[in-house]
N, C-alpha and C positions, 0 to 999 in steps of 0.2 A: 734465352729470353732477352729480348731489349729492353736496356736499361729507362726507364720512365722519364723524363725529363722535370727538373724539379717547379713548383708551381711559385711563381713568383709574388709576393705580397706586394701590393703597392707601395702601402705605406711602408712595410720594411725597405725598398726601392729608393724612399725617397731620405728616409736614416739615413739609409749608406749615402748617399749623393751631399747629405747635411743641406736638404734645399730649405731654405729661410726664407720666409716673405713678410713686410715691412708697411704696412699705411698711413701717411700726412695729408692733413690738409692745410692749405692756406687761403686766408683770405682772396681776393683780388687785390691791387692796391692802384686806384684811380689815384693820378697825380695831376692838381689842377695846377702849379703854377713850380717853377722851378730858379735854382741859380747853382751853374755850373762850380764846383769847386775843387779842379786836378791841377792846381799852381799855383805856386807860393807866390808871397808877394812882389818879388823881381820877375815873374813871370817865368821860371822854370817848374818844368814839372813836378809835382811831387810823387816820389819814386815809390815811398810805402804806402800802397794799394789799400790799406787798414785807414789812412787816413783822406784820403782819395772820395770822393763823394758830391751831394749836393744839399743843399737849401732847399725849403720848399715845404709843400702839404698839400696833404688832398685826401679819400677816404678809403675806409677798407667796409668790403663788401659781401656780402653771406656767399655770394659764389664769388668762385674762384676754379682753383686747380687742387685735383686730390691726385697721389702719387703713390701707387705700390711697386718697388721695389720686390725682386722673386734673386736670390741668392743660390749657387751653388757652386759646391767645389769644380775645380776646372786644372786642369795643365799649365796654360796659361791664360792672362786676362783677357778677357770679350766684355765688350759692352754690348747692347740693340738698348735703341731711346724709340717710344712709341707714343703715340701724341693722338688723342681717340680714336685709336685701332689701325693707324699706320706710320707705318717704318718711318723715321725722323732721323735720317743721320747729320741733317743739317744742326740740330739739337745741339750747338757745340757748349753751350753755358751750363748744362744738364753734363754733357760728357765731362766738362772739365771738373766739374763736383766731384763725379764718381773717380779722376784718375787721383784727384788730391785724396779722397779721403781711401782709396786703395792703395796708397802710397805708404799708408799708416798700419798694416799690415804686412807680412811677411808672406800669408799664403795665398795661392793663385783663385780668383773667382769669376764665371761669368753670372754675370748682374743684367737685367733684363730692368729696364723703367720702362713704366707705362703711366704716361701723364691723360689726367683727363681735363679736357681742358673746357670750364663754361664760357667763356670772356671770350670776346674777338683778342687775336692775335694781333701783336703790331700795333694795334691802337690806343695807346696811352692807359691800358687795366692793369701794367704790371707783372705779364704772365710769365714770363722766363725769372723775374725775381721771385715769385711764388711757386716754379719750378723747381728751380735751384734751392730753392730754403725746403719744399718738402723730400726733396729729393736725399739734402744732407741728413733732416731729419732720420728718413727711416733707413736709407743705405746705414747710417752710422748703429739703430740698433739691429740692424742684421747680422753686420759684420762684430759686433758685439765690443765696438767702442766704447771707453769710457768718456764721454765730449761734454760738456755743457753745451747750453741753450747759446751761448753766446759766441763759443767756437766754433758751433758747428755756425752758424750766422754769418761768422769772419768767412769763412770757407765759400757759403755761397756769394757773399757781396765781394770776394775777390774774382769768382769764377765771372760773374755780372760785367765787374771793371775791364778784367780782361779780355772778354768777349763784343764790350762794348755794347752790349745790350741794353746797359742800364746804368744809370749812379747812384742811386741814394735812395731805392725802392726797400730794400732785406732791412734794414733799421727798423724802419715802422712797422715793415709786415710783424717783427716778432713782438713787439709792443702791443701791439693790440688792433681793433679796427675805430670804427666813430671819425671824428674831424681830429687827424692828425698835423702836427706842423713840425718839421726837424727844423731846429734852430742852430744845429754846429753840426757839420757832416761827417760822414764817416760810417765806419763797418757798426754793424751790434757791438753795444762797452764801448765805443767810443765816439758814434753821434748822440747829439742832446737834442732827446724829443719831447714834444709836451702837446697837449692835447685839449681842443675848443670843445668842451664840457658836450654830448647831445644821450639821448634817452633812446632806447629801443623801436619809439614808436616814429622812426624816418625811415625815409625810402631814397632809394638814387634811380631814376631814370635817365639811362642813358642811350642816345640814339648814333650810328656808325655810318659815316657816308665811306672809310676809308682809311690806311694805314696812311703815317709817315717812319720811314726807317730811322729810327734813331741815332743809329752813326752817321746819317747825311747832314744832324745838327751839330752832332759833338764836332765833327772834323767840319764846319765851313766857320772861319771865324768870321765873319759881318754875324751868322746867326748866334757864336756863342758870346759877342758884344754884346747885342742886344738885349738876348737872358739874363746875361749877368747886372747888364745895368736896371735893368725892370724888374727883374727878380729879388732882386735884394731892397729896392725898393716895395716892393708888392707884401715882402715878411714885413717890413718896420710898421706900413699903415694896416693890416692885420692884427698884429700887436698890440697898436694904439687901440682898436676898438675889436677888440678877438669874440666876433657872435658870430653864428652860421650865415646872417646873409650877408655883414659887412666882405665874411671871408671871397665869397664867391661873389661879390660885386668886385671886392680886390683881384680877384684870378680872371674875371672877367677883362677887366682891363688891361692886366698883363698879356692877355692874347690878342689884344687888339695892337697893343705898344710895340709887341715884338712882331710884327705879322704873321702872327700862327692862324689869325682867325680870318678862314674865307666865305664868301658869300653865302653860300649852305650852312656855315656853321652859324653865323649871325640871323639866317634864318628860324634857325631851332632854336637860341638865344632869345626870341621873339615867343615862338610858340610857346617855349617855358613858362616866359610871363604870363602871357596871354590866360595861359592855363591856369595860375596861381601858384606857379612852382618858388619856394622861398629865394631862391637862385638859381643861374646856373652859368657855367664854366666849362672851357674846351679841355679834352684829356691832352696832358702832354708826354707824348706827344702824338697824336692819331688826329685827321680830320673827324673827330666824334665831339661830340657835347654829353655830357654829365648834371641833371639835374636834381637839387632834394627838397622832396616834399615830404610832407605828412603822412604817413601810410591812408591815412583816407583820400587823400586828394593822388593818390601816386595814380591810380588806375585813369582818371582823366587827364595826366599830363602824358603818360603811354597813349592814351588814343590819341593825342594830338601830335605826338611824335611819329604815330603812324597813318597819321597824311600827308606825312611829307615822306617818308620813309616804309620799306618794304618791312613787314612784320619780324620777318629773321633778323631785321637791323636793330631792332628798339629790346631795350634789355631792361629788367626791374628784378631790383633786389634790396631786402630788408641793408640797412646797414648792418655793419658786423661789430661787433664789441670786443672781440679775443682775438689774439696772432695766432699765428700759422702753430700747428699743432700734432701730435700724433695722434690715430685712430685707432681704437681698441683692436 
């Protein structure tokens, strides 16, 4: 009589495999104004990446990027990075998360991230630094690290620098959201962030004509002069009078000073008013504009952003109050 073939349990299937899966979320982190900081005062670089960073503020947002991490034993390591349901191996700030924090480990995994992404890409929301930061987050309890909030932070704002994606976004995302402003740059534990006081009841409308790649700024120096010079200017009058709309009158001008801001965006700069929006300011770095109003008046500054712009372009979200986080 032939032998029966034995029935397989799933779940016992997925025991044996030890498959673990992991979810974060983060904010988005709109950056209304900036100033480059990767070189010491003689003007060489600074080589610890921990310290590497930028100046600047801007807001964090109910949407973002949420992140499930799916773990399993393997032979050797594999990654796949997926970005709303397709294959991302461009994803290199995401991948280098995973090989730093697999490096911390002895045994072999492939690790499967799947980002969900609400923000345009590319366009000054911050989404590869809310990648990276959720990514460290749950990768790190799968693989059942023991990290702080703040290591695992370091980890992404090195993957960010190195990638050149970003500089000085992973700080505030884990701070919190509302009217952020970094006043000394750097990784999580070592930039100083502080915060223009706002209440639950704002909204940010923001409208997308278009990416700018953010290594075409950091590597052309005429554009990293100008940030630096306008940038740093742009925190001190901030400061002087730190309320939501002096801020975004101040970010306003900085895109005008540095020429970030072109004819479409000073368009929607317009309608904002128009509308009665308390402010508003260009994402840096993305041909997009960023504006906050009141949740009552949010839904008529969206309509007016979408007469000039296609509906999938105009985005509205509560402000957010908490950093990037893990999911039950």
């Amino acid at each position: 009589m032939p032998q029966s073939l034995p029935i397989v349990d799933p779940n016992r299937e997925k025991e044996r495999l030890n498959l673990k899966s992991a979810k974060a979320f983060s904010p988005a982190g709109i950056s209304s104004f900036f100033e480059i900081c990767d070189t010491l005062p003689d003007g060489k670089p600074i080589t610890d990446l921990i310290k590497v960073g930028a100046r600047g503020g801007g807001f964090g947002i109910q949407k973002g990027v949420t992140t499930e991490v799916n773990l399993s034993e393997a032979e050797e390591n594999t990654i796949n990075i997926y970005i709303n349901g397709r294959n991302a191996p461009e994803a290199e700030t995401t991948r280098t998360v995973v090989h730093m924090l697999l490096e911390k480990t002895s045994e072999k995994y492939h690790v499967d991230v799947e980002h969900w992404v609400e923000v345009p890409i590319g366009a000054g929301f911050g989404s590869s630094a809310a990648g990276a930061l959720t990514t460290a987050l749950a990768l790190s309890k799968t693989l059942g690290l023991n990290l702080t909030y703040n290591q695992l932070g370091k980890i992404a704002h090195i993957a960010e620098v190195k990638c050149k994606t970003g500089l000085g976004t992973v700080a505030p995302l884990t701070i919190g959201g509302g009217c952020l402003l970094t006043l000394e740059p750097g990784a999580p534990g070592t930039a100083i962030i502080d915060r223009i006081p706002i209440t639950r009841d704002y909204a940010i409308v923001a409208g997308v004509f278009g990416s700018i790649p953010t290594k075409t700024v950091l590597s052309s120096p005429e554009k990293r002069s100008a940030v630096n010079k306008w940038g740093r200017q742009t925190l001190e009058k901030i400061l002087a009078e730190p309320s939501p709309a002096n801020f975004l009158a101040c970010c306003r001008e900085f895109a005008e000073k540095t020429g970030f801001a072109t004819k479409r965006v000073r368009q929607l700069f317009k309608v904002a008013d128009d509308a009665g929006a308390i402010g508003a300011a260009q994402n840096m770095v993305g041909e997009a504009v960023h504006a906050l109003t009141t949740l009552e008046n949010a839904e008529k500054v969206a309509q007016a952003f979408k007469r000039i712009l296609p509906e999938e372009r105009v985005l509205m979200a509560k402000v957010d109050l908490q950093g990037a986080r893990l999911l039950g």
